[in-house]
VOGU-3710 file (C-alpha; in Angstrom, 3 decimals, decimal comma):
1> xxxxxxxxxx> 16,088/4,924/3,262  13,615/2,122/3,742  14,252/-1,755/2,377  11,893/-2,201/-0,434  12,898/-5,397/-1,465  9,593/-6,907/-0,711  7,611/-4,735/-2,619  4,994/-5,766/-5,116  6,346/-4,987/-8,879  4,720/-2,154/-10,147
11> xxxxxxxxxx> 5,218/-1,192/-14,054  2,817/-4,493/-14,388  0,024/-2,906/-12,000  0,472/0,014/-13,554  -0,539/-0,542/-17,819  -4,161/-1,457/-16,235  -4,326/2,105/-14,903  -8,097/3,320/-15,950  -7,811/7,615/-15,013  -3,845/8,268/-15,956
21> xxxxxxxxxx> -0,977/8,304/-13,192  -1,520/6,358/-10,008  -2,322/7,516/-6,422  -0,514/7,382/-3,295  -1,959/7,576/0,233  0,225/7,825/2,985  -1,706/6,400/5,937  -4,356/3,553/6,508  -6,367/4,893/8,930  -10,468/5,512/8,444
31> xxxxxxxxxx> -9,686/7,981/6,191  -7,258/6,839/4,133  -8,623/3,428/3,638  -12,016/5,079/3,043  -10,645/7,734/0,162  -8,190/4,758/-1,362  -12,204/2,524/-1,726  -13,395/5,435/-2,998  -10,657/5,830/-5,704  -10,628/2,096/-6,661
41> xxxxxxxxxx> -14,444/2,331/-7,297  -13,712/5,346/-9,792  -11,181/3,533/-11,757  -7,765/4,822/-10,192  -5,082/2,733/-9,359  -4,334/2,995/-5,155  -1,007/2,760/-3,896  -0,582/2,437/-0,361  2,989/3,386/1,733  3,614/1,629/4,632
51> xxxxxxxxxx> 6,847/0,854/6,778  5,797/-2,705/6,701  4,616/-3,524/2,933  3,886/-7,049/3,992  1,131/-6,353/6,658  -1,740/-5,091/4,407  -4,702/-6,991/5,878  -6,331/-3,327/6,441  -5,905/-1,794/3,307  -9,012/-1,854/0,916
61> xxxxxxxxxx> -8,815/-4,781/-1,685  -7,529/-4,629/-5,194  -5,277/-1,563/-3,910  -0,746/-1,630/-3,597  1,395/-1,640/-0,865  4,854/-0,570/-1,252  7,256/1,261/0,826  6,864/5,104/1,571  9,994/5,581/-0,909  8,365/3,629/-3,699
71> xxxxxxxxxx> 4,950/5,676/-3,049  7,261/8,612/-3,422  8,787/7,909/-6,487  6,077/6,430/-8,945  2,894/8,495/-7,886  2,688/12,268/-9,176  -0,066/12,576/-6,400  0,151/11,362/-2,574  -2,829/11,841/-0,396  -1,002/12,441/3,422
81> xxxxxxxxxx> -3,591/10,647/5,352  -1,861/10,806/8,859  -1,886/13,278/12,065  0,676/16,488/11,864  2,682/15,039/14,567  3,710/12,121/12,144  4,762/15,113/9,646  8,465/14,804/10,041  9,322/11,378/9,042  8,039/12,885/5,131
91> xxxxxxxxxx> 11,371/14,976/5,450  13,982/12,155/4,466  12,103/12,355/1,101  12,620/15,956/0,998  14,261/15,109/-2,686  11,906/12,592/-4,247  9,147/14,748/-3,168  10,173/17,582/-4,987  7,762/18,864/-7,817  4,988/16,192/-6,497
101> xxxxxxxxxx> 1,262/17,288/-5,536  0,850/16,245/-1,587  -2,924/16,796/-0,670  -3,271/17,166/3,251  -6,400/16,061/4,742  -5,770/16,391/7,929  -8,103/18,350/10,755  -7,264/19,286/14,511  -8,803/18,764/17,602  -9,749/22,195/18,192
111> xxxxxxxxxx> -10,085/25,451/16,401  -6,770/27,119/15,857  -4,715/24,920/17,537  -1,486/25,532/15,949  0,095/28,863/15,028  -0,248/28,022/10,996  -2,097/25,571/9,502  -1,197/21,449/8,713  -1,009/22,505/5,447  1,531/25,681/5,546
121> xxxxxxxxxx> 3,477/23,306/8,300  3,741/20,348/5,786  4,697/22,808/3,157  7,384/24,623/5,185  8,821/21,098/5,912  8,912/20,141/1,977  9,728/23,393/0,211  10,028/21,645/-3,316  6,705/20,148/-3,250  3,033/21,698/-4,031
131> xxxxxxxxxx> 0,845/21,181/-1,125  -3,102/21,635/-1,418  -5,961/21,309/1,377  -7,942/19,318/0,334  -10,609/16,562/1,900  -10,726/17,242/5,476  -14,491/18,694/4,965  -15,860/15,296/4,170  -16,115/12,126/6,803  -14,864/8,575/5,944
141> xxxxxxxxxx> -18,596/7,760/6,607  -20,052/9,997/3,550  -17,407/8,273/1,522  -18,067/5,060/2,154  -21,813/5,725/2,161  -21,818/7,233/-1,440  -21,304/10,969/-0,463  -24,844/12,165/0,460  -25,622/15,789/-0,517  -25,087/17,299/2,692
151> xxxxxxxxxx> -20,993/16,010/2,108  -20,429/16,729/-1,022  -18,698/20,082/-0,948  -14,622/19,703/-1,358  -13,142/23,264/-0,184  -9,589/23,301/-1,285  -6,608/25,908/-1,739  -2,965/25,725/-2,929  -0,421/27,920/-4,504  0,687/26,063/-7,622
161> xxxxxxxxxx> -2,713/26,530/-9,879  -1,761/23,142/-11,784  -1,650/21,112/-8,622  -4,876/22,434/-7,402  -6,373/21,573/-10,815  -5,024/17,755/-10,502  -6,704/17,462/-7,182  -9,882/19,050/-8,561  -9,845/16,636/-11,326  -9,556/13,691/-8,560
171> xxxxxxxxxx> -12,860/15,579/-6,881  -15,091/15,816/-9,743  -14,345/11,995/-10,848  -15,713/10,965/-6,836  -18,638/12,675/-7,365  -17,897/15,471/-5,371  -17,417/19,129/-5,645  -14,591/20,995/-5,155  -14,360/24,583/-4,029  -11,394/26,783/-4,988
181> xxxxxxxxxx> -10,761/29,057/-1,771  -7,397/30,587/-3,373  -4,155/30,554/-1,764  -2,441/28,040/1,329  -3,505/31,070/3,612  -6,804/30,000/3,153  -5,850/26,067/4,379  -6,719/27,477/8,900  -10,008/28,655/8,017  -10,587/25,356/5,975
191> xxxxxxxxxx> -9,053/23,377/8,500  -11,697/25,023/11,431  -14,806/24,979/9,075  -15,281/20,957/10,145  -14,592/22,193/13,998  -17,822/24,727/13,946  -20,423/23,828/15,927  -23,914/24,675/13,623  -22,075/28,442/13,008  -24,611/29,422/10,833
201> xxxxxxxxxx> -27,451/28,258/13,345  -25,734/30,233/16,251  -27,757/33,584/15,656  -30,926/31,799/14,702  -30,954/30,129/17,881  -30,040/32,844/20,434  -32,662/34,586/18,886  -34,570/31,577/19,562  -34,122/31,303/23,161  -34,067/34,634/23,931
211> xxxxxxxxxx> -37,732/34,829/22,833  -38,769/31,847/24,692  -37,371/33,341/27,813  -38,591/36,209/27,803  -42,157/34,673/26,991  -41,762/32,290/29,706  -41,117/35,021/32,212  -44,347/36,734/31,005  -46,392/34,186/30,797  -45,207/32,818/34,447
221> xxxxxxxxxx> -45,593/36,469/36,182  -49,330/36,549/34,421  -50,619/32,791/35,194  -48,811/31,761/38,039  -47,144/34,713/39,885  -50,274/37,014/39,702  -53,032/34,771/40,767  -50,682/33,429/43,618  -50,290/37,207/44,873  -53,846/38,343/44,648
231> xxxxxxxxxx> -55,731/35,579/44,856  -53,227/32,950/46,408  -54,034/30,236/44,072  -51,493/27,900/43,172  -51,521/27,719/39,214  -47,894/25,983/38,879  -48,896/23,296/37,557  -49,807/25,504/34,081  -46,015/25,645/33,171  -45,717/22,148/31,611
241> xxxxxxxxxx> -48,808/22,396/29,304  -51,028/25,141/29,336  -47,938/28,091/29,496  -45,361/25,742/26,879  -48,357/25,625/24,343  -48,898/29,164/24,675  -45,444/30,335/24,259  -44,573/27,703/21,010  -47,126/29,330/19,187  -45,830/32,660/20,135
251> xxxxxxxxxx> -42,565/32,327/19,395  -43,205/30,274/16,045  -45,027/33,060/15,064  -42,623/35,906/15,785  -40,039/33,975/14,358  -41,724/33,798/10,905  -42,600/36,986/10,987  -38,393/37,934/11,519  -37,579/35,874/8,513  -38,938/38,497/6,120
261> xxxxxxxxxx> -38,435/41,354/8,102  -34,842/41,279/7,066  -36,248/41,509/3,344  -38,342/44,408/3,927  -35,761/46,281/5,979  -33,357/45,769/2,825  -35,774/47,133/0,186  -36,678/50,471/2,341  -32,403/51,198/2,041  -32,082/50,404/-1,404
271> xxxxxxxxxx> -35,320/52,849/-1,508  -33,533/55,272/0,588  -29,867/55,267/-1,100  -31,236/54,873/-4,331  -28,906/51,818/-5,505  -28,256/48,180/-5,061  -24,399/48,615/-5,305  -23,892/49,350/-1,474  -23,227/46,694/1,213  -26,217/46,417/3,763
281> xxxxxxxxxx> -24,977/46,889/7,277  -22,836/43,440/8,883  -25,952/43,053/11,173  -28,191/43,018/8,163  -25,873/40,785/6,336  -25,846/37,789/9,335  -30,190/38,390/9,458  -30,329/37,760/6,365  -27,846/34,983/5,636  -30,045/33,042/8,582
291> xxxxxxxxxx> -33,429/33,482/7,043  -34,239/29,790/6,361  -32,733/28,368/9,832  -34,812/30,804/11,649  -37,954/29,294/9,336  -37,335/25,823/10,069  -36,788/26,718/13,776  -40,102/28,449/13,537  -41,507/25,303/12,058  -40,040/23,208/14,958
301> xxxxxxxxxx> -41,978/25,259/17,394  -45,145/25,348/15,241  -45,025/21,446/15,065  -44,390/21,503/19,002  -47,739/23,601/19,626  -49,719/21,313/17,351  -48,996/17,871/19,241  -49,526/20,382/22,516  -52,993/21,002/21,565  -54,003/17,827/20,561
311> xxxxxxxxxx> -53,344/16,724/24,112  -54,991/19,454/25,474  -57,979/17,204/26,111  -56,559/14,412/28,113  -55,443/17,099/30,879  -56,737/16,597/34,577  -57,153/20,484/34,279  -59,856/20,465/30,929  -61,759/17,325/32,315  -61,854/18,524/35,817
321> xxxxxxxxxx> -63,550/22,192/34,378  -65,646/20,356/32,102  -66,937/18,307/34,833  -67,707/21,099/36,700  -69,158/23,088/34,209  -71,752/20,625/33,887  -72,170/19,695/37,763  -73,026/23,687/38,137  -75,952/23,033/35,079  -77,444/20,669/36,590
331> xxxxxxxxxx> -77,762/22,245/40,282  -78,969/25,179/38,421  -81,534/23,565/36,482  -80,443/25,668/33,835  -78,506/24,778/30,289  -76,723/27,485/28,168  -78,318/27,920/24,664  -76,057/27,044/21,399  -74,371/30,300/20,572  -73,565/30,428/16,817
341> xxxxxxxxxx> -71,392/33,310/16,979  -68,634/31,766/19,446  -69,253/28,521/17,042  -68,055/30,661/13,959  -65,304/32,162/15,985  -63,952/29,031/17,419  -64,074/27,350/13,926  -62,503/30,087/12,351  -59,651/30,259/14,454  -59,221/25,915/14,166
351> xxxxxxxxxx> -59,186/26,443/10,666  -56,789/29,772/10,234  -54,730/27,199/12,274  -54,663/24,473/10,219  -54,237/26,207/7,259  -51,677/28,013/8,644  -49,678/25,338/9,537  -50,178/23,351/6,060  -48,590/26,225/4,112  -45,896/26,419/7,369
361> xxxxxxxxxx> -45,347/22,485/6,204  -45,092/23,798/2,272  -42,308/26,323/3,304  -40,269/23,794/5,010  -40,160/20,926/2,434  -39,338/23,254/-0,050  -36,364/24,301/1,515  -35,123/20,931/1,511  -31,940/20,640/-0,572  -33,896/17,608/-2,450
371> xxxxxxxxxx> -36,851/19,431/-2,936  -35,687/23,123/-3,858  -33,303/21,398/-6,439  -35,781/20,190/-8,495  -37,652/23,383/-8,499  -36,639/26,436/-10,979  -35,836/30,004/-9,160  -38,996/30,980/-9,928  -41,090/28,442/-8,027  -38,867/28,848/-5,671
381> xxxxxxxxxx> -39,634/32,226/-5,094  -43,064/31,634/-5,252  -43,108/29,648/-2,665  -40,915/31,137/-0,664  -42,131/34,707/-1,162  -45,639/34,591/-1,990  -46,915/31,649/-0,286  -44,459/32,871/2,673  -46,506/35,943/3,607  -49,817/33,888/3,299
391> xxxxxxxxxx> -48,514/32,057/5,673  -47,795/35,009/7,667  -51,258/36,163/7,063  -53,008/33,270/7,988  -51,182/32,948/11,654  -51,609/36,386/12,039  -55,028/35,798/11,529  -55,424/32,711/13,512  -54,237/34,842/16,527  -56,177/37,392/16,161
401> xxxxxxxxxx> -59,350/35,180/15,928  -58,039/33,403/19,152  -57,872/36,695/20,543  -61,379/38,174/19,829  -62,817/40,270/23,330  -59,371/39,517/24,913  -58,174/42,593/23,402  -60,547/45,084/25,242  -61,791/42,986/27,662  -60,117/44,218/31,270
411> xxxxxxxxxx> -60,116/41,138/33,203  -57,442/39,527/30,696  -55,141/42,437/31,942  -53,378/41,264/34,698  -51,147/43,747/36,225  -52,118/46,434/34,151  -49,855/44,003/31,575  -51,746/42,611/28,079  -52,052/38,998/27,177  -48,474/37,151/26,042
421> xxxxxxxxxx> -50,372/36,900/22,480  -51,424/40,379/22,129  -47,356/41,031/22,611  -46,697/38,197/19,692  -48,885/40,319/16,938  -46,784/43,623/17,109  -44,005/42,469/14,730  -45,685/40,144/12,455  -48,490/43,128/12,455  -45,621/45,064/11,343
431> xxxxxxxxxx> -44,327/43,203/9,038  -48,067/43,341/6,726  -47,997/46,750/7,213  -44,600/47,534/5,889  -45,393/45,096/2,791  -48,494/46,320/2,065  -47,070/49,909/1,831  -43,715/48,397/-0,594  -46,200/47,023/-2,369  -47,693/49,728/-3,568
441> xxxxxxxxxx> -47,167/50,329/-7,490  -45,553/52,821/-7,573  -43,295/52,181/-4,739  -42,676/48,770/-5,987  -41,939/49,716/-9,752  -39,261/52,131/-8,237  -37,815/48,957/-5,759  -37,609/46,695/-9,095  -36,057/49,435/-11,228  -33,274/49,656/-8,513
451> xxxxxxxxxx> -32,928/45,473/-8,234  -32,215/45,612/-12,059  -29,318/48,185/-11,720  -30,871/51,836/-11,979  -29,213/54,186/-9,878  -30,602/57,359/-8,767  -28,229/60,268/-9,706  -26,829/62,681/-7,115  -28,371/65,992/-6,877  -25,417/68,522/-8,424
461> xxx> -24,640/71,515/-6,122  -26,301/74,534/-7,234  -24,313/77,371/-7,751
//
C-alpha cells in the first residue's frame, strides 16, 4: 500500500465541491492533464493520483494530488488516463475499487492490436468495478481548444447502465456529446474508430481516382499518343495543362452527376417492391452514405479546372498560336469577319460555366456543419435537392455548349474513339433523363405515397 502521509487534507477541499462527488484521474499525461483543465473549468473538483504526491508541477492548477490509494477511496469516479501496459499496478486496489465507475480512455497504436479491448482487459483485471469507454474519440487539443464541432462526439459503452449515466452526466456538463453504443463489447470498435484513416472518404476517393485514370489514359492515347503515331508530333507537353484541365472538369462533372444517381436508383426499387420497409442492397447503402464526400470532392476538382483556365492565357502554347494566327493574316492580306454565332456560343458556354460553378459553391457551403445547422430540413433539401440538379443541369449544359460541331464533326474522332467530354455526358445525361421520367406526376405521387408508409399489397393466388 502506498505512504500517504504527505497528502493534502481532503474533507476541507472537498465542501467547495460545485457538481457533487469529486473526480479522480489516474495519469498526468496530455490527456489527463487536458480532461482534469477541462473539469476544473466546469466546476468539478480534480483529484490527481500519483506515486509521488509531492511532485505536481505538471498537473493543471487549482486541481489535488494525493496518492493512488487516496484517489481510490474518496472519488466515486476515476478517469484511467495511462497506457494498458501500466494496467496491472490498479490490481493491489482490487478492494477499494470495488463498486467504483473507472472510465478508460485509452487508444492503441494500431487497429486491433490486442485480442479484447483496454476496456474488457481493465475490467477482467478489476471484476468488482464498472468500467465504461469513454473519451478516447476526442484529442487533448479539442479540449484544451474549447471542443470544436468536429470533436464533440463522446461514443461510450458499459455494462452497469448507472455508471454509464454518471459518465454521461460528466459529458454533457463539458459541452460535449455522448453516444451510448451499448454494451463493453462495443469498447474494440470504439477503441479503432480514432485509428481510421478518412473510412468514410475511402469509397469516395477510389471512385475518385479511378475516374481520373482512366480519363488520363484517354485523353493521353487521343492528344499525345495519336498525333505522335500518325503524324509524329510531339504533343507531351499537353499533359500538365491542356489534358489536367480537361480531365478536372470531366471528372467534377461525373462525380456530381454520381451523387444523385444513388437517389434515383433508390426510388425506382421502392417503385419496383412497392415499400420503403426493405433494406437497399450493402452496395447501395455505402453510395449512398458517401453522397456529400463525393460532392465536395467534385467541388475540389471543379475549383481545380477554374484556376486551370484562368491560366490558360499565359501558356507558351495559346500565345505562340495566337501569334501565328495573326502572322498568317497578315501574309494573306486577308482578316476573318466577326462571326456572331461562335460569339453567342462561346459566351454561352463562359456563362453556363460560371453559373455552374456558383450554385457548385452554394452546394458546398451548405453542407458545412456551421452552415446546414442553422438551416431547417427543408432548406436543406432545397438546396440540396433542387438547386442540386440545377447544378447538374447547368454543367451539363456548359459541356454540351463547349461541345457544339465536336459531336459530328469527324476530325475530333481520333482513332475511330469520341472526344474525353463526349464520354463525361453519358451519366450525368442519364441521370436528367431518369429524373425527368420520376418526376412525372403520376409516377412521383406513387414514389411519395410509398416514402410516407403505403405499401402495395401482394397479389393473392388465384384459385
Amino acid at each position: 500500500m502506498e505512504d500517504s502521509s504527505n497528502c493534502i487534507p481532503l474533507q476541507p477541499q472537498l465542501e467547495s465541491t460545485k457538481r457533487g462527488p469529486p473526480v479522480g484521474i489516474f495519469g498526468t499525461g496530455d490527456f489527463g492533464r487536458s480532461l482534469g483543465y477541462k473539469l476544473l473549468q466546469c466546476g468539478y473538483i480534480v483529484i490527481y493520483g500519483s506515486r509521488n504526491p509531492n511532485a505536481s508541477d505538471l498537473i493543471p492548477k487549482g486541481a489535488l494530488v494525493l496518492s493512488h490509494a487516496e484517489v481510490a477511496k474518496n472519488c466515486d469516479t476515476i478517469i484511467v488516463a495511462i497506457h494498458r501496459e501500466h494496467y496491472t499496478f490498479l490490481t493491489s486496489f482490487v478492494d477499494i475499487l470495488k463498486g467504483k465507475v473507472l472510465v478508460d480512455v485509452s487508444n492503441n497504436l494500431k487497429i486491433n492490436q490486442y485480442p479484447e479491448s483496454n476496456a474488457q482487459h481493465l475490467a477482467s483485471l478489476l471484476p468488482g468495478a464498472n468500467v465504461v469507454k469513454a473519451f478516447n474519440t476526442v484529442s487533448a487539443w479539442a479540449l484544451q481548444s474549447g471542443a470544436l464541432d468536429a470533436s464533440k462526439q463522446v461514443f461510450l459503452c458499459g455494462d452497469d447502465s448507472k455508471a454509464k449515466e454518471s459518465v454521461m452526466e460528466i459529458t454533457r456538463s463539458l459541452g460535449l456529446t455522448p453516444l451510448d453504443q451499448g454494451t463493453l463489447l462495443a469498447a474494440k470498435e470504439i477503441e479503432n474508430y480514432p485509428l481510421q484513416l478518412f473510412p468514410i472518404w475511402r469509397l469516395p476517393c477510389y471512385i475518385c481516382a479511378g475516374l481520373t485514370i482512366f480519363f488520363f489514359l484517354y485523353c493521353l492515347v487521343i492528344k499525345v499518343i495519336e498525333p505522335s503515331v500518325t503524324k509524329k508530333e510531339d504533343n507531351s507537353y499537353m499533359i500538365m495543362i491542356s489534358i489536367a484541365n480537361e480531365i478536372f472538369p470531366i471528372v467534377s462533372l461525373v462525380l456530381l452527376a454520381l451523387v444523385y444517381l444513388p437517389g434515383l436508383l433508390a426510388a425506382i426499387i421502392q417503385l419496383y417492391r412497392g415499400t420503403k420497409y426493405s433494406r437497399f442492397p450493402d452496395w447501395l447503402d455505402k453510395w449512398l452514405l458517401c453522397r456529400k464526400q463525393l460532392g465536395l470532392i467534385a467541388l475540389a476538382y471543379g475549383f481545380l479546372h477554374a484556376i486551370y483556365t484562368l491560366v490558360m492565357p499565359i501558356r507558351y502554347d495559346y500565345r505562340w498560336w495566337s501569334n501565328y494566327y495573326l502572322k498568317e493574316q497578315i501574309k494573306s492580306n486577308r482578316t476573318y469577319p466577326f462571326d456572331s454565332s461562335h460569339a453567342w456560343l462561346s459566351d454561352s458556354y463562359v456563362a453556363l460555366g460560371i453559373l455552374g460553378f456558383f450554385f457548385f459553391l452554394l452546394l458546398g457551403i451548405t453542407s458545412l456543419p456551421s452552415v446546414s445547422n442553422a438551416v431547417n430540413w427543408r432548406e436543406f433539401r432545397f438546396v440540396q435537392s433542387k438547386l442540386g440538379y440545377l447544378t447538374l443541369v447547368l454543367c451539363t449544359a456548359h459541356t454540351l455548349v463547349y461541345g457544339g460541331n465536336r459531336f459530328i464533326c469527324c476530325t475530333f474522332y481520333r482513332w475511330h474513339l469520341p472526344p474525353a467530354f463526349v464520354l463525361s455526358l453519358i451519366i450525368p445525361c442519364a441521370v436528367l433523363v431518369m429524373k425527368f421520367i420520376l418526376v412525372i406526376p403520376c409516377i412521383d405521387q406513387r414514389i411519395t405515397k410509398i416514402r410516407q408508409g403505403w405499401e402495395q399489397k401482394a397479389k393473392e393466388p388465384s384459385c
